[in-house]
C-alpha positions as a LaTeX table, in Angstrom:
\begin{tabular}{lrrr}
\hline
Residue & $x$ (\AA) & $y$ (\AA) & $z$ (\AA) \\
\hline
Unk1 & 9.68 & 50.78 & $-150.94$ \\
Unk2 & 6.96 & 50.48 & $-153.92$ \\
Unk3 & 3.28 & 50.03 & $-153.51$ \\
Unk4 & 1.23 & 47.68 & $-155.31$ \\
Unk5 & $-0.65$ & 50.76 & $-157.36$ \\
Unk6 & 3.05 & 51.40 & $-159.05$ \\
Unk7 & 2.80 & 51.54 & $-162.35$ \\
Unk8 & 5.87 & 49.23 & $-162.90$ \\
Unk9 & 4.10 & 46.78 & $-160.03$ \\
Unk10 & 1.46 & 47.00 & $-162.40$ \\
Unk11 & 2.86 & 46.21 & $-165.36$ \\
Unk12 & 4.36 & 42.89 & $-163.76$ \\
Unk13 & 1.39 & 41.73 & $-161.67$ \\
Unk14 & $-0.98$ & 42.35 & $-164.83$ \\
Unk15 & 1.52 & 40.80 & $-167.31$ \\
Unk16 & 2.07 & 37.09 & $-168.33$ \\
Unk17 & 5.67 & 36.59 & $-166.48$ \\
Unk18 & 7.28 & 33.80 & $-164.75$ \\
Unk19 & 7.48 & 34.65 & $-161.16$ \\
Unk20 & 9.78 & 32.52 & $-158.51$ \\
Unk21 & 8.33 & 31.94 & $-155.07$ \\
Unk22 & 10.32 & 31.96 & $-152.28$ \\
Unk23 & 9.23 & 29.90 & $-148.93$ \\
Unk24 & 11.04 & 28.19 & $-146.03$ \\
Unk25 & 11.85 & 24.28 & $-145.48$ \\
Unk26 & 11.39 & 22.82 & $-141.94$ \\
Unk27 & 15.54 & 22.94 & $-142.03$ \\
Unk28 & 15.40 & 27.27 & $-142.33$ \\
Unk29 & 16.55 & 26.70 & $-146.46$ \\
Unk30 & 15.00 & 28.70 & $-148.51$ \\
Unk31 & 13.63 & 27.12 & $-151.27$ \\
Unk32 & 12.56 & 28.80 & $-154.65$ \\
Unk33 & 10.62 & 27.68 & $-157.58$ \\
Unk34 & 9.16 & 29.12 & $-160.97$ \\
Unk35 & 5.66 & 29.08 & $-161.06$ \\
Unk36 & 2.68 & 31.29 & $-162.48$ \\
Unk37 & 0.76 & 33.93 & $-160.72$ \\
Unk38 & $-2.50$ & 35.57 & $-161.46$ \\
Unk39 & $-2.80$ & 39.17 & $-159.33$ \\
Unk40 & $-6.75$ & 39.93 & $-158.40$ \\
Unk41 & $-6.12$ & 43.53 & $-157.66$ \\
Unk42 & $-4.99$ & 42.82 & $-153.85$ \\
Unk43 & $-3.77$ & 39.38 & $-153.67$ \\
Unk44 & $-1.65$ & 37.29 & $-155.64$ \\
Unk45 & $-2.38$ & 33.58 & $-156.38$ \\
Unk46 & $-0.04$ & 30.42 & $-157.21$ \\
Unk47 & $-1.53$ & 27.35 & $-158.36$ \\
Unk48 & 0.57 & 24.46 & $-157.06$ \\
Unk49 & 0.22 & 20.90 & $-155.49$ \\
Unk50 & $-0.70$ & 19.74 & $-151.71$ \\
Unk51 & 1.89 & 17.63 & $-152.03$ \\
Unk52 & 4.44 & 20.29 & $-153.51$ \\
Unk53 & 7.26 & 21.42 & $-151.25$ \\
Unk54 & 6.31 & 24.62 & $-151.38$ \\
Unk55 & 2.41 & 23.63 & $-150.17$ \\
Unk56 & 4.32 & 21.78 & $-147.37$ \\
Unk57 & 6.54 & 24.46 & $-146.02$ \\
Unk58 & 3.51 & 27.00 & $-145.60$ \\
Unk59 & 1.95 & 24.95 & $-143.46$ \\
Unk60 & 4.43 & 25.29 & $-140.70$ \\
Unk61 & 5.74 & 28.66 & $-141.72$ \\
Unk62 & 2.89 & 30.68 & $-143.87$ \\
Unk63 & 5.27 & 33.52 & $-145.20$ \\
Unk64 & 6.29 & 33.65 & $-148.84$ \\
Unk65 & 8.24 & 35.97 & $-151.15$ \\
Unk66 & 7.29 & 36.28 & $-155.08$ \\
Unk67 & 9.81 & 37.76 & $-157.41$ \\
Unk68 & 8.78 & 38.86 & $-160.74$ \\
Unk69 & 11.11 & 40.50 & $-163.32$ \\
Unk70 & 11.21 & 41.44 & $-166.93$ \\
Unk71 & 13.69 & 38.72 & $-167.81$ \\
Unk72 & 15.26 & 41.23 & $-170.19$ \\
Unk73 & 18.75 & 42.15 & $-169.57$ \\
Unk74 & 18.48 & 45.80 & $-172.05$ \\
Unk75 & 15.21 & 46.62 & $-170.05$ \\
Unk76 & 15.63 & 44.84 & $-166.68$ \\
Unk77 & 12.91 & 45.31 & $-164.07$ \\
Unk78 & 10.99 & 44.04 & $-161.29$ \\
Unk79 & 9.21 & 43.34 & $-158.10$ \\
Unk80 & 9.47 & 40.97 & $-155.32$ \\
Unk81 & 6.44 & 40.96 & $-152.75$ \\
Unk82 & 6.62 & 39.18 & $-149.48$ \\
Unk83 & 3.69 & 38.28 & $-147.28$ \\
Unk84 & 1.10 & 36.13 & $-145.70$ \\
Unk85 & 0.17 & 32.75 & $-147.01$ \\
Unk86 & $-2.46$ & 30.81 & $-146.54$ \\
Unk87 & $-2.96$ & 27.83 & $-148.77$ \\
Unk88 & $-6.56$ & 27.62 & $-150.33$ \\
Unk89 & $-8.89$ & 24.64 & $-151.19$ \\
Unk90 & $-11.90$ & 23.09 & $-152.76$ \\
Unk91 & $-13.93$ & 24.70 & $-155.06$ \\
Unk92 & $-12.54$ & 28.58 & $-153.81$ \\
Unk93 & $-9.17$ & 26.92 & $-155.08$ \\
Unk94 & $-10.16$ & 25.17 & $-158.18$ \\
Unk95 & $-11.73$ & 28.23 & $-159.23$ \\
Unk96 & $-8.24$ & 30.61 & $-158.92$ \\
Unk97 & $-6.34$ & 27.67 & $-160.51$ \\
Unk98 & $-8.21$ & 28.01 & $-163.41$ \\
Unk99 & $-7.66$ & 31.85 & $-163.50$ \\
Unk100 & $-4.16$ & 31.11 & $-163.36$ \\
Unk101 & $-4.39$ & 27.95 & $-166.29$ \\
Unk102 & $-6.64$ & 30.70 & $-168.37$ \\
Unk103 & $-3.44$ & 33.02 & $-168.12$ \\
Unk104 & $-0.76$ & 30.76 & $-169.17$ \\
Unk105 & $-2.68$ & 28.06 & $-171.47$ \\
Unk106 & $-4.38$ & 29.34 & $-174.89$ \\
Unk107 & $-8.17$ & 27.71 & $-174.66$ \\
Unk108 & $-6.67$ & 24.95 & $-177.30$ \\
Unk109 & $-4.32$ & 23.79 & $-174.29$ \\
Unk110 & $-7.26$ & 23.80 & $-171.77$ \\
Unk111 & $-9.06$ & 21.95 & $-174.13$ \\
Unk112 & $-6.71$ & 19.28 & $-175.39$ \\
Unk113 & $-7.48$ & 16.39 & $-173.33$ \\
Unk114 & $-3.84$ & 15.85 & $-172.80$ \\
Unk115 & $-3.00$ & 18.75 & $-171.15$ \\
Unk116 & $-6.17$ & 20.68 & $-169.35$ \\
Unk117 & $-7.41$ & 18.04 & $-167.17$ \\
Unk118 & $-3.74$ & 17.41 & $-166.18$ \\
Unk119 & $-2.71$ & 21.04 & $-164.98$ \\
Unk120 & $-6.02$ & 20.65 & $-163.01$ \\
Unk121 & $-5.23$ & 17.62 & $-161.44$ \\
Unk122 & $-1.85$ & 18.33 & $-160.45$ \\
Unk123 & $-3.00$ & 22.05 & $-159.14$ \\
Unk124 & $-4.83$ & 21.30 & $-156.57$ \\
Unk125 & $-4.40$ & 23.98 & $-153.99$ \\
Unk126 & $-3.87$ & 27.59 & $-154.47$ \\
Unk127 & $-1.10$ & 29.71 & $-152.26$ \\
Unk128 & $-3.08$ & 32.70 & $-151.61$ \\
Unk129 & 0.06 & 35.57 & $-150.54$ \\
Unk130 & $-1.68$ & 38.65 & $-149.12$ \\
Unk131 & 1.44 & 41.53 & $-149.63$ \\
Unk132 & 2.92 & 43.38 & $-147.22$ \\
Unk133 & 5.94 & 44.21 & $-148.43$ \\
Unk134 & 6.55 & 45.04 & $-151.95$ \\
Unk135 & 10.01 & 46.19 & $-153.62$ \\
Unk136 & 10.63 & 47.10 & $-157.35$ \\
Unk137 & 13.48 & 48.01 & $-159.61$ \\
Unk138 & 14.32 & 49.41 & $-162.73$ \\
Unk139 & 17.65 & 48.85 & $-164.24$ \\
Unk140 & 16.83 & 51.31 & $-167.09$ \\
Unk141 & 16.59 & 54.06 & $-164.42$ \\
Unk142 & 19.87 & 52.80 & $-163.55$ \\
Unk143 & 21.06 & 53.31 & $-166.23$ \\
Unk144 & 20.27 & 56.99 & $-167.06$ \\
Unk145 & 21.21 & 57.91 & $-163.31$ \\
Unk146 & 24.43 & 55.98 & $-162.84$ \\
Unk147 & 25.57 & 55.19 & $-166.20$ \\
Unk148 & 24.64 & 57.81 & $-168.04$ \\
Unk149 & 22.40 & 55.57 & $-170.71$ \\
Unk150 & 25.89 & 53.64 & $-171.29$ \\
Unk151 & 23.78 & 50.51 & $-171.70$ \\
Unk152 & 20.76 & 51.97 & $-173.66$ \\
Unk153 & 23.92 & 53.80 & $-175.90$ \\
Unk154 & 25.69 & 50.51 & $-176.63$ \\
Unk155 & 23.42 & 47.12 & $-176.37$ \\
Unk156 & 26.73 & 44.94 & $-176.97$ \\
Unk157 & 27.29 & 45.93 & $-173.18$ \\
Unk158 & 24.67 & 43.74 & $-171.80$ \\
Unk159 & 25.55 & 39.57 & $-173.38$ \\
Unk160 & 22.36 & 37.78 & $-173.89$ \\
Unk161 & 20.78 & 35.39 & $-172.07$ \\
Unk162 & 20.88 & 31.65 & $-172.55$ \\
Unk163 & 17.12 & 30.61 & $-173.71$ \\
\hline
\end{tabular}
Protein backbone atom coordinates (compact mmCIF):
# COMPACT_ATOMS: atom_id res chain seq x y z
CA UNK A 1 0.00 0.00 0.00
CA UNK A 2 1.35 3.69 -0.97
CA UNK A 3 0.75 6.83 0.97
CA UNK A 4 -0.27 10.00 -0.41
CA UNK A 5 3.43 11.66 0.44
CA UNK A 6 4.86 8.99 -2.35
CA UNK A 7 6.75 10.56 -4.59
CA UNK A 8 5.08 8.76 -7.58
CA UNK A 9 1.48 9.74 -5.72
CA UNK A 10 2.94 12.96 -6.04
CA UNK A 11 3.85 13.21 -9.28
CA UNK A 12 0.19 12.13 -10.39
CA UNK A 13 -1.90 14.13 -7.90
CA UNK A 14 0.31 17.36 -8.75
CA UNK A 15 0.32 16.64 -12.53
CA UNK A 16 -2.27 17.60 -15.26
CA UNK A 17 -3.70 13.84 -15.93
CA UNK A 18 -6.98 12.47 -16.76
CA UNK A 19 -8.18 10.54 -13.84
CA UNK A 20 -11.40 8.01 -14.02
CA UNK A 21 -13.72 7.98 -11.05
CA UNK A 22 -15.21 5.07 -9.98
CA UNK A 23 -18.73 5.16 -7.94
CA UNK A 24 -21.73 2.82 -7.50
CA UNK A 25 -25.32 2.94 -9.31
CA UNK A 26 -28.46 2.25 -7.16
CA UNK A 27 -28.31 -1.34 -9.24
CA UNK A 28 -24.49 -2.26 -7.39
CA UNK A 29 -22.77 -1.37 -11.26
CA UNK A 30 -19.99 0.31 -11.07
CA UNK A 31 -19.84 3.08 -13.13
CA UNK A 32 -16.62 4.97 -14.30
CA UNK A 33 -15.99 8.19 -15.99
CA UNK A 34 -12.96 10.50 -17.09
CA UNK A 35 -12.94 13.58 -15.42
CA UNK A 36 -10.30 16.17 -13.96
CA UNK A 37 -9.00 16.37 -10.49
CA UNK A 38 -7.22 19.08 -8.65
CA UNK A 39 -5.31 17.46 -5.27
CA UNK A 40 -5.15 20.29 -2.26
CA UNK A 41 -2.51 18.46 -0.38
CA UNK A 42 -5.15 16.07 1.52
CA UNK A 43 -8.14 15.87 -0.54
CA UNK A 44 -8.87 15.42 -4.01
CA UNK A 45 -11.61 17.36 -5.90
CA UNK A 46 -13.85 16.53 -9.14
CA UNK A 47 -15.82 19.13 -10.65
CA UNK A 48 -18.97 17.54 -12.08
CA UNK A 49 -22.81 18.14 -12.39
CA UNK A 50 -25.81 17.66 -9.70
CA UNK A 51 -27.43 16.12 -12.21
CA UNK A 52 -24.40 13.82 -13.34
CA UNK A 53 -24.66 10.13 -12.57
CA UNK A 54 -21.88 10.14 -10.71
CA UNK A 55 -23.35 13.27 -8.33
CA UNK A 56 -26.42 10.93 -8.08
CA UNK A 57 -24.87 7.72 -6.97
CA UNK A 58 -22.94 9.49 -3.97
CA UNK A 59 -25.82 10.48 -2.57
CA UNK A 60 -27.01 7.08 -1.64
CA UNK A 61 -23.61 5.47 -1.48
CA UNK A 62 -20.75 8.31 -0.70
CA UNK A 63 -17.65 6.05 -1.56
CA UNK A 64 -15.60 6.66 -4.67
CA UNK A 65 -12.41 5.32 -6.27
CA UNK A 66 -10.05 7.71 -8.54
CA UNK A 67 -7.56 6.11 -10.82
CA UNK A 68 -4.85 8.11 -12.23
CA UNK A 69 -2.09 6.74 -14.54
CA UNK A 70 0.63 7.92 -16.80
CA UNK A 71 -1.20 6.88 -19.94
CA UNK A 72 2.19 5.85 -21.31
CA UNK A 73 2.62 2.32 -22.18
CA UNK A 74 7.03 2.61 -22.17
CA UNK A 75 6.67 4.38 -18.70
CA UNK A 76 3.37 3.07 -17.26
CA UNK A 77 2.38 4.20 -13.77
CA UNK A 78 -0.18 5.04 -11.35
CA UNK A 79 -2.47 5.43 -8.45
CA UNK A 80 -5.96 4.66 -7.64
CA UNK A 81 -7.34 6.21 -4.24
CA UNK A 82 -10.58 5.16 -2.75
CA UNK A 83 -12.51 7.00 -0.09
CA UNK A 84 -15.17 9.16 1.37
CA UNK A 85 -17.32 11.43 -0.69
CA UNK A 86 -19.20 14.03 0.07
CA UNK A 87 -20.53 16.20 -2.69
CA UNK A 88 -19.87 20.04 -2.12
CA UNK A 89 -21.92 23.22 -2.97
CA UNK A 90 -22.39 26.90 -3.33
CA UNK A 91 -19.79 29.19 -3.25
CA UNK A 92 -17.18 26.43 -1.24
CA UNK A 93 -17.92 24.48 -4.63
CA UNK A 94 -17.74 27.12 -7.22
CA UNK A 95 -14.59 28.10 -5.79
CA UNK A 96 -12.75 24.30 -6.20
CA UNK A 97 -14.39 24.12 -9.67
CA UNK A 98 -12.55 26.87 -10.71
CA UNK A 99 -9.25 25.40 -9.28
CA UNK A 100 -9.97 22.51 -11.27
CA UNK A 101 -11.08 24.79 -14.76
CA UNK A 102 -7.64 26.88 -13.89
CA UNK A 103 -5.81 23.38 -14.24
CA UNK A 104 -7.17 22.10 -17.39
CA UNK A 105 -8.22 25.46 -19.36
CA UNK A 106 -5.31 28.03 -20.42
CA UNK A 107 -6.80 31.66 -19.11
CA UNK A 108 -7.73 32.21 -23.08
CA UNK A 109 -10.32 29.22 -22.58
CA UNK A 110 -11.65 30.70 -19.26
CA UNK A 111 -11.95 33.75 -20.93
CA UNK A 112 -13.54 32.96 -24.27
CA UNK A 113 -17.09 33.54 -23.71
CA UNK A 114 -17.82 30.31 -25.39
CA UNK A 115 -16.27 28.11 -23.25
CA UNK A 116 -15.58 29.58 -19.47
CA UNK A 117 -18.97 30.45 -18.46
CA UNK A 118 -20.04 27.02 -19.86
CA UNK A 119 -17.62 24.64 -17.82
CA UNK A 120 -18.99 26.78 -14.90
CA UNK A 121 -22.39 26.25 -15.54
CA UNK A 122 -22.33 22.72 -16.19
CA UNK A 123 -19.89 22.16 -12.94
CA UNK A 124 -21.88 22.86 -10.48
CA UNK A 125 -20.99 20.69 -7.57
CA UNK A 126 -17.69 19.46 -6.52
CA UNK A 127 -17.09 15.56 -5.30
CA UNK A 128 -14.90 16.20 -2.45
CA UNK A 129 -13.05 12.25 -1.92
CA UNK A 130 -11.20 12.33 1.41
CA UNK A 131 -8.50 9.07 0.81
CA UNK A 132 -8.23 6.28 2.69
CA UNK A 133 -6.89 3.95 0.67
CA UNK A 134 -4.30 4.68 -1.83
CA UNK A 135 -2.45 2.08 -4.25
CA UNK A 136 0.30 2.87 -6.88
CA UNK A 137 2.27 1.11 -9.54
CA UNK A 138 5.12 1.32 -11.60
CA UNK A 139 5.44 -0.78 -14.63
CA UNK A 140 9.05 0.47 -15.17
CA UNK A 141 9.95 -1.18 -11.83
CA UNK A 142 8.41 -4.05 -13.41
CA UNK A 143 10.27 -4.09 -15.73
CA UNK A 144 13.82 -4.05 -14.25
CA UNK A 145 12.60 -6.69 -11.55
CA UNK A 146 10.71 -9.16 -13.70
CA UNK A 147 11.83 -8.52 -17.10
CA UNK A 148 15.03 -7.65 -16.77
CA UNK A 149 14.56 -3.97 -18.65
CA UNK A 150 13.23 -6.23 -21.71
CA UNK A 151 10.81 -3.39 -22.39
CA UNK A 152 13.10 -0.34 -21.65
CA UNK A 153 15.83 -2.63 -24.03
CA UNK A 154 13.44 -2.96 -26.96
CA UNK A 155 10.44 -0.20 -27.20
CA UNK A 156 8.91 -2.23 -30.31
CA UNK A 157 7.72 -4.57 -27.34
CA UNK A 158 5.14 -2.30 -26.03
CA UNK A 159 2.46 -1.28 -29.56
CA UNK A 160 1.23 2.19 -29.16
CA UNK A 161 -1.76 3.42 -28.15
CA UNK A 162 -4.67 4.55 -30.27
CA UNK A 163 -4.92 8.58 -29.72
Amino acid sequence: MASLADPLVQELLKGRYIASIATENPSGQIHIVAVWYWFDGTLVFVATSSRSRKARNLLSTPRAALMIDSRDPAASFGVTISGTARILSGAESQNKNNAIHRRYLSSAALSDARVGPVFAGWDDVTIQITPESVISWDMREADQQVFGGAFESNPGYLLPLQR
